[in-house]
Every structure is written in C-alpha cells, then in structure tokens.
RODO-2510 file (C-alpha; in nm, 4 decimals, decimal comma):
residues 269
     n   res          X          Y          Z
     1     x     4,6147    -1,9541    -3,2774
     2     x     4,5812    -2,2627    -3,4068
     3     x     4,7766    -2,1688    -3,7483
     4     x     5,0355    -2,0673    -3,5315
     5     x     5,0903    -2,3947    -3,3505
     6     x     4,9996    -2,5834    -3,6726
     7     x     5,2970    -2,3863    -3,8084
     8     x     5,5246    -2,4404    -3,4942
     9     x     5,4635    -2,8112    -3,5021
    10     x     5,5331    -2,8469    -3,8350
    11     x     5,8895    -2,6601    -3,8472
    12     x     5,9558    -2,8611    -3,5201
    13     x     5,9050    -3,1611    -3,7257
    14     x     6,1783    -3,0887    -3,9592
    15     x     6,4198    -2,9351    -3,7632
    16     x     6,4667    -3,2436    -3,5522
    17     x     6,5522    -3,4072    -3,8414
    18     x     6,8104    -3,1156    -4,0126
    19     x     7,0933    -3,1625    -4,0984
    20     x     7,1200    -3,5199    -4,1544
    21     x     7,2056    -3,6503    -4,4781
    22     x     7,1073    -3,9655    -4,5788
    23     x     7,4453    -3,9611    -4,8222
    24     x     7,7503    -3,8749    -4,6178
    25     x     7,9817    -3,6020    -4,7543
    26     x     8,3246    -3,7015    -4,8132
    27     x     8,5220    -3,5409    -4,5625
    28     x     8,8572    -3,6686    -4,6045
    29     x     9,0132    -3,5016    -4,8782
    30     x     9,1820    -3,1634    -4,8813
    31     x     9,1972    -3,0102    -5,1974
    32     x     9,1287    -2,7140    -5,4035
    33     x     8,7966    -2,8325    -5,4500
    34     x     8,6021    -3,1616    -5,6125
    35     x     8,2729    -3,3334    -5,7063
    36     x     8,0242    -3,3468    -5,4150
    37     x     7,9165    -3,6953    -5,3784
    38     x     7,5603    -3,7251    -5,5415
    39     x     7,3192    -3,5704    -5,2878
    40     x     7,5333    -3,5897    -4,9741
    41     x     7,4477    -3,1895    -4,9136
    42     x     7,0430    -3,2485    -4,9237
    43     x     6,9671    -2,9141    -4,8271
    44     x     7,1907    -2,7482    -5,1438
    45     x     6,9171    -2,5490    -5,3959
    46     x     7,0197    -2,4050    -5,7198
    47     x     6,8236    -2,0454    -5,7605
    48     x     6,7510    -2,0321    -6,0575
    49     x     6,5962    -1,6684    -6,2617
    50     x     6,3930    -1,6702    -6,6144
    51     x     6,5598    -1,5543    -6,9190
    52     x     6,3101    -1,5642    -7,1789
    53     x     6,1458    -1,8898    -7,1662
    54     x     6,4350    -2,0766    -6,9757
    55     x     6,5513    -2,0861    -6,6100
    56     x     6,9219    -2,0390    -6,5307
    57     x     7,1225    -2,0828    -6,2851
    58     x     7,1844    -1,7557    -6,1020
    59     x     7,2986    -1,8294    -5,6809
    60     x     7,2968    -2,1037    -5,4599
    61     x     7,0649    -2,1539    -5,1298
    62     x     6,9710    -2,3496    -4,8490
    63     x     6,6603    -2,5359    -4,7586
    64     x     6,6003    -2,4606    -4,3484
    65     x     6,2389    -2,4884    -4,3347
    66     x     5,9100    -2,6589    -4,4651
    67     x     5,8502    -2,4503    -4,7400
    68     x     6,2127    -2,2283    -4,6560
    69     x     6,4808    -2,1324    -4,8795
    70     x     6,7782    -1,9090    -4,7626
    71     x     6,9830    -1,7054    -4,9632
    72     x     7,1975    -1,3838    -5,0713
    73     x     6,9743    -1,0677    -5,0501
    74     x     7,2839    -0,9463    -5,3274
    75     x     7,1338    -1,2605    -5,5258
    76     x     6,7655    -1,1032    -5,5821
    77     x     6,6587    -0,8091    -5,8182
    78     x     6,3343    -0,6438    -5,8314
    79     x     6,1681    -0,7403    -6,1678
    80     x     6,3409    -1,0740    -6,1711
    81     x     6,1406    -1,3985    -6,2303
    82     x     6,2841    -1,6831    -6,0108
    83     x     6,2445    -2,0328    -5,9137
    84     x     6,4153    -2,2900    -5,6680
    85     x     6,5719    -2,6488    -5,7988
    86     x     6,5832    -2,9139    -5,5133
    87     x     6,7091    -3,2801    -5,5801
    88     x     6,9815    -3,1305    -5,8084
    89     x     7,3102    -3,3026    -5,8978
    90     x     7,3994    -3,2780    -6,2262
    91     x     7,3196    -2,9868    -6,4194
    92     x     7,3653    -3,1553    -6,7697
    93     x     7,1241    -3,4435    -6,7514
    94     x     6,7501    -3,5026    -6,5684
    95     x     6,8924    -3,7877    -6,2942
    96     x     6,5061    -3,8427    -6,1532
    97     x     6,5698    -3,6637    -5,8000
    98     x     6,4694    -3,3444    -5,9189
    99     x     6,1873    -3,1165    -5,7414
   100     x     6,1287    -2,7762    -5,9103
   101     x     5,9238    -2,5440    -5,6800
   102     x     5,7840    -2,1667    -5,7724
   103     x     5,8448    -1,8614    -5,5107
   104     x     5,5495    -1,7146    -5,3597
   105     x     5,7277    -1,4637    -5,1148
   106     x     6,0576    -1,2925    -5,1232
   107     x     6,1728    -1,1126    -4,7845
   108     x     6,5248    -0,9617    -4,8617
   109     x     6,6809    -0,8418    -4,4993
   110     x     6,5329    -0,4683    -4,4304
   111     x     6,9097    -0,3705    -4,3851
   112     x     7,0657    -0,5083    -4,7270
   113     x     7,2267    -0,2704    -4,9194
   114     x     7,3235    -0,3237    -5,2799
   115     x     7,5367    -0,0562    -5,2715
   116     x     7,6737    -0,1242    -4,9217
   117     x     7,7342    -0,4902    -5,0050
   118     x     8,0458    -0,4290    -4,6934
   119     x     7,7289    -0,3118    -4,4290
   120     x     7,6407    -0,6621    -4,3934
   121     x     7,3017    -0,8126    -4,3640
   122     x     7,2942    -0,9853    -4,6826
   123     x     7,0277    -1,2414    -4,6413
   124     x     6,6865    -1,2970    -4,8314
   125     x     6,4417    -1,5782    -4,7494
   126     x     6,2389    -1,7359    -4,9926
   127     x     5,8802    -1,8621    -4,9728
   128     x     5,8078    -2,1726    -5,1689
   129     x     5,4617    -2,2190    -5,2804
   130     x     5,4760    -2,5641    -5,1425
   131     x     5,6675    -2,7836    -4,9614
   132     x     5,9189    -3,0174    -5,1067
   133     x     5,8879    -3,4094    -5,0668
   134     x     6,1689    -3,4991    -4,8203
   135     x     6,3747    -3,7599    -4,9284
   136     x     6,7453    -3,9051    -4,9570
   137     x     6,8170    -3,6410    -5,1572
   138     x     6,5962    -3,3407    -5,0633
   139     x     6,6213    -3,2287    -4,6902
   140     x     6,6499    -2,9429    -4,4221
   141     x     6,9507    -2,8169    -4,2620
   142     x     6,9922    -2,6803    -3,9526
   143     x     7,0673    -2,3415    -3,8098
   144     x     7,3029    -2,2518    -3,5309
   145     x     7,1993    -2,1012    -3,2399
   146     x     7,1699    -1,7822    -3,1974
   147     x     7,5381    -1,5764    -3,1300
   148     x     7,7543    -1,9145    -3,2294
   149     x     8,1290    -1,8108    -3,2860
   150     x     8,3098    -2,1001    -3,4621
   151     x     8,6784    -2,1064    -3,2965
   152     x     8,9862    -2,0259    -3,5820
   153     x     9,0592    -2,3021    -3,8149
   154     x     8,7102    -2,5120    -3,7518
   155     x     8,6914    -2,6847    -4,0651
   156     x     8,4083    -2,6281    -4,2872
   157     x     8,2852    -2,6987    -4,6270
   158     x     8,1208    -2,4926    -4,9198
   159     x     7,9567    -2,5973    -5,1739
   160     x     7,7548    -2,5031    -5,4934
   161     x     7,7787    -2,4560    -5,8700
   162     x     8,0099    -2,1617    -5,9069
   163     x     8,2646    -2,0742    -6,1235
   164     x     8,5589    -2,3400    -6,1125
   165     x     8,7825    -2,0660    -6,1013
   166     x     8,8059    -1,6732    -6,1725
   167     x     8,6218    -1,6377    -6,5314
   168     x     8,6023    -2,0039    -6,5475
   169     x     8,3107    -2,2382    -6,6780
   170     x     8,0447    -2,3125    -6,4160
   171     x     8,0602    -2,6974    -6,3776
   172     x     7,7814    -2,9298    -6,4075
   173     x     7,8122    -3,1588    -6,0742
   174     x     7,7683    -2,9626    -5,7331
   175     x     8,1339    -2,8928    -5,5974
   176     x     8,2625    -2,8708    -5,2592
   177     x     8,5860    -2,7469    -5,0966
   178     x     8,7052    -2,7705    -4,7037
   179     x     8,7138    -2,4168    -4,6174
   180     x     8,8541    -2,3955    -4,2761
   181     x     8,7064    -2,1001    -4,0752
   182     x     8,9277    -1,7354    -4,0220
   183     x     8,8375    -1,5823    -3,6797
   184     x     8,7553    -1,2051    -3,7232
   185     x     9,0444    -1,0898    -3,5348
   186     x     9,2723    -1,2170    -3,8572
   187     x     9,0235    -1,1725    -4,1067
   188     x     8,9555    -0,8381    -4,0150
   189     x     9,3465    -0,7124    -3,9667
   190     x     9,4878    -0,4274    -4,2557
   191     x     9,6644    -0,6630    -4,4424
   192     x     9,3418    -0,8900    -4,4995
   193     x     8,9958    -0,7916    -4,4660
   194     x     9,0303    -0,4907    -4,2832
   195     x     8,7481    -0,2886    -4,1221
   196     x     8,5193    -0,4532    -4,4870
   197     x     8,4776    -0,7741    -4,2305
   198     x     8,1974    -0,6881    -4,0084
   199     x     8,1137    -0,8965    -3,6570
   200     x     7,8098    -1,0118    -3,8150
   201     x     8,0383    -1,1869    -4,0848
   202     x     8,2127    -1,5138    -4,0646
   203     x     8,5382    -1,5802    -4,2915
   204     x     8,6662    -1,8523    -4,3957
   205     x     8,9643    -2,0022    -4,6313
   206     x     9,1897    -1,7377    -4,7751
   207     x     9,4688    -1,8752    -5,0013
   208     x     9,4090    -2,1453    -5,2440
   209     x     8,9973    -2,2274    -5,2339
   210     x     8,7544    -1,9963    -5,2284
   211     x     8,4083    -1,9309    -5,3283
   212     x     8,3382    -1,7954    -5,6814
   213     x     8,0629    -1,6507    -5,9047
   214     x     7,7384    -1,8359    -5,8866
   215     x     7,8204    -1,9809    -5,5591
   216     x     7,6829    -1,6449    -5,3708
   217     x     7,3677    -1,7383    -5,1300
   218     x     7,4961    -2,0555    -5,1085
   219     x     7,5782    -2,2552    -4,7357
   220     x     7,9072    -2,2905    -4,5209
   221     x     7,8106    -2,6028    -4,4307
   222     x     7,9536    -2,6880    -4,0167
   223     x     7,9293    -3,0254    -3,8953
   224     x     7,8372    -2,9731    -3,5455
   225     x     7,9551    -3,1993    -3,1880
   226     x     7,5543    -3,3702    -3,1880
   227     x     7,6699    -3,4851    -3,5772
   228     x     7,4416    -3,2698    -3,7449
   229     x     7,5207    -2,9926    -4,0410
   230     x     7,4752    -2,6612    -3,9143
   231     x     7,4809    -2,3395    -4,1940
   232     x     7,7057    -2,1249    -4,0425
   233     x     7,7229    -1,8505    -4,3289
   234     x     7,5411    -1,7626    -4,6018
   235     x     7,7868    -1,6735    -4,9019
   236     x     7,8464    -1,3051    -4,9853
   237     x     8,1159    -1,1868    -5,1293
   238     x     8,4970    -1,2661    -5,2404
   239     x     8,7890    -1,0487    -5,4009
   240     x     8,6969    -0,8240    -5,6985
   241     x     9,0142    -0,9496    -5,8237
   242     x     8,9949    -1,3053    -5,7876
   243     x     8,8051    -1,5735    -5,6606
   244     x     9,1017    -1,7464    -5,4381
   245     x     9,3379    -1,4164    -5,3691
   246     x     9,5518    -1,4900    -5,0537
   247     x     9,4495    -1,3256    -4,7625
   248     x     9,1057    -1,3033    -4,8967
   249     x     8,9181    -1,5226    -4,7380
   250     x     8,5438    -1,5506    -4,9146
   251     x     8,3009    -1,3852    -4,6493
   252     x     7,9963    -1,5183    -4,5450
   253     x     7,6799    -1,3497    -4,3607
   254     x     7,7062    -1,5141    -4,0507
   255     x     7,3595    -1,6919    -4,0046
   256     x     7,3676    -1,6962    -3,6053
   257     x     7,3874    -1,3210    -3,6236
   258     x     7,0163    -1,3165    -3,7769
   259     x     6,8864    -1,6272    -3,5883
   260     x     6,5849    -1,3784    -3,4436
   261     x     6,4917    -1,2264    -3,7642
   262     x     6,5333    -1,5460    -3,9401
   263     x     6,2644    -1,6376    -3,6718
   264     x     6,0152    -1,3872    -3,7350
   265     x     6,0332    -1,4156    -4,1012
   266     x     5,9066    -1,7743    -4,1633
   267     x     5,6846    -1,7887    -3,8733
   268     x     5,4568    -1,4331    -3,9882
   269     x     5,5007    -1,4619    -4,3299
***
C-alpha cells in the first residue's frame, strides 16, 4: 500500500509539471519542416537498438512518466537490444545534455499486430531502469484526457529524427513540422484513408509534410488551452509510397484512446 501511494505521489509530482518546456518551440513558421530549437521538445527520446557494439537510432518516443517512455509497439522486436537517449539534440556531436538510460521492462499493447499494423493499438511502453534527472532539457509531457477529439485543422507539431524525405538521409538536429490535425470523417473518406483509419487513430497533415522513417513512436505534440503540451498521437504509420503523398495524412495512435491502459501499465508494472 504504501508502494502504491509512494508511486502515485511520485507520478503526481511530474505530471503537474508536464508539458512545460523550459525552451519554447518556435511556433511561427509554416514550412515543410525545420530545425527544432535546441531542447524546446524536452520530452523527445531517440530509441535507440544495438548493432554489434553500437547503438543506433531506430524510432522516436516520449517521456510521460518518472521512469516512462512511450512509443510504437511496430518500433520493438523480440530479440532486439535497446536503449533510450534523453537530452538529445544533435546527433553528430556530445553537446553535454545527454542522459543515456537502459530498459528494464517492455509492455507492447496486448492488441498490436505486426501484421495488422491497420487494427490499431500500436503502442509499447518502456520501463527505464531509473529515472532521468529533470532539467531544461530533459522533461515529462503530458497526456490528454481520456476520449479527447482534437477539432479539424487544430494545429499540431511533430517532431523527431526521421528521414528528411522519402529515402532521404536522417538528419542530425531534431526536426519539427506544423502538422495541422485531419478529423476522421476526411481522413477516413475513399479517396484518403479509407476504412485503414480507425476511431482510435488521429490524422494529421496530408499534402506537403509528413512523418517519415525513423520518426515512428515518436509524439504529435498539442499545445493545449492551460498552455501545456499534450501528446495527442503516437506516430504509426505513413504511405508505402511516400512519406508526404497528398491525401495521406501520417496516422498516429491516438493516445486518449489508451489513457486507461496507459494507466494500468506504469502503475503495476
């Protein structure tokens, strides 16, 4: 019992302060996408698996808890050997903000499918052996409540290390793009998504910005009315074509869907 509320207390600590960076993202600019100012999305983790003797970059996450990472459950594979990067900026040089943390515990949703990837429920939660030191550049984000719809056109931003474009070089900076959200009534129409959109999805851009390869698992970062970031989607798939095909949009899971599972997860495990 007294785990429990140990446990409670100390997620309560953190949430209260999600989704508050102390950098500010820059929000002004539409464009097809551009270099994240230096730590202004805290809660951004580079997932990173072991080939060989080296860790590479593999998906992106988000950091919602004490010792909480969310992700892709299309981004883990049994066998794999994986760590989580916190702090990160810049790929191509050590910048001093860096916190490397191992993974105790994996818990990919019961209901992912690999083969299904369209059946939704791609999530996976990852269990950090400890906590990371929260700083101006390391923090928590915060999770909608439970059943949240964003209305058609809310504008939100992704970010991560993924491809610049379709078979493009990864880049070394963290990117973000204004992805403005498509309800599921248009996403989910014959001409774009079609029935492949489920409820518990969330789409958003569709034309010239997307998400691309490496930025799967990573957030759809929401800034909320109270001024705080909210993770509204966890990234899952684009076209097989193309990473920005019109009418595409790039679909997230939709994290409000799960907010009860989510729940149970980091409070019994």
């Amino acid at each position: 019992m007294l785990q429990t509320l140990a446990v409670l207390l100390l997620q309560a600590v953190y949430v209260l302060g999600c989704g508050t960076p102390a950098v500010q993202p820059n929000t002004n600019r539409v464009v097809n996408g551009e270099d994240a100012r230096p730590h202004s999305w805290p809660w951004q983790i580079s997932l990173q698996v072991k080939h060989g003797s080296r860790y590479h970059h593999t998906c992106g996450g988000t950091l919602i808890g004490p010792r909480w990472v969310l992700t892709a459950g299309h981004c883990i594979w049994p066998g794999d050997v994986y760590r989580v990067l916190l702090g990160e900026h810049d790929m191509s040089q050590e910048e001093g903000t860096e916190q490397i943390r191992d993974i105790i515990r994996i818990v990919v949703h019961p209901d992912w499918d690999i083969d299904y990837v369209a059946d939704g429920n791609d999530l996976a939660l990852l269990k950090l052996d400890k906590s990371p030191i929260i700083n101006d550049s390391v923090s928590v984000a915060c999770l909608p409540q439970a059943g949240e719809i964003l209305p058609h056109g809310f504008p939100c931003f992704i970010s991560g290390w993924g491809n610049l474009y379709t078979h493009g070089p990864m880049p070394d900076k963290l990117q973000q793009a204004l992805l403005p959200v498509v309800e599921h009534s248009v996403c989910s129409r014959s001409d774009w998504w079609g029935i492949t959109v489920k409820s518990t999805m969330v789409c958003a851009g569709g034309d010239v910005v997307a998400a691309c390869n490496g930025d799967s698992g990573g957030p759809l970062n929401c800034l909320g009315q109270d001024g705080r970031w909210y993770i509204q989607g966890v990234t899952s798939f684009v076209s097989s074509r193309e990473c920005n095909e019109v009418k595409k949009p790039t679909v997230f899971t939709r994290t409000s869907a799960f907010t009860e599972w989510l729940s149970e997860v980091m409070l019994n495990y």
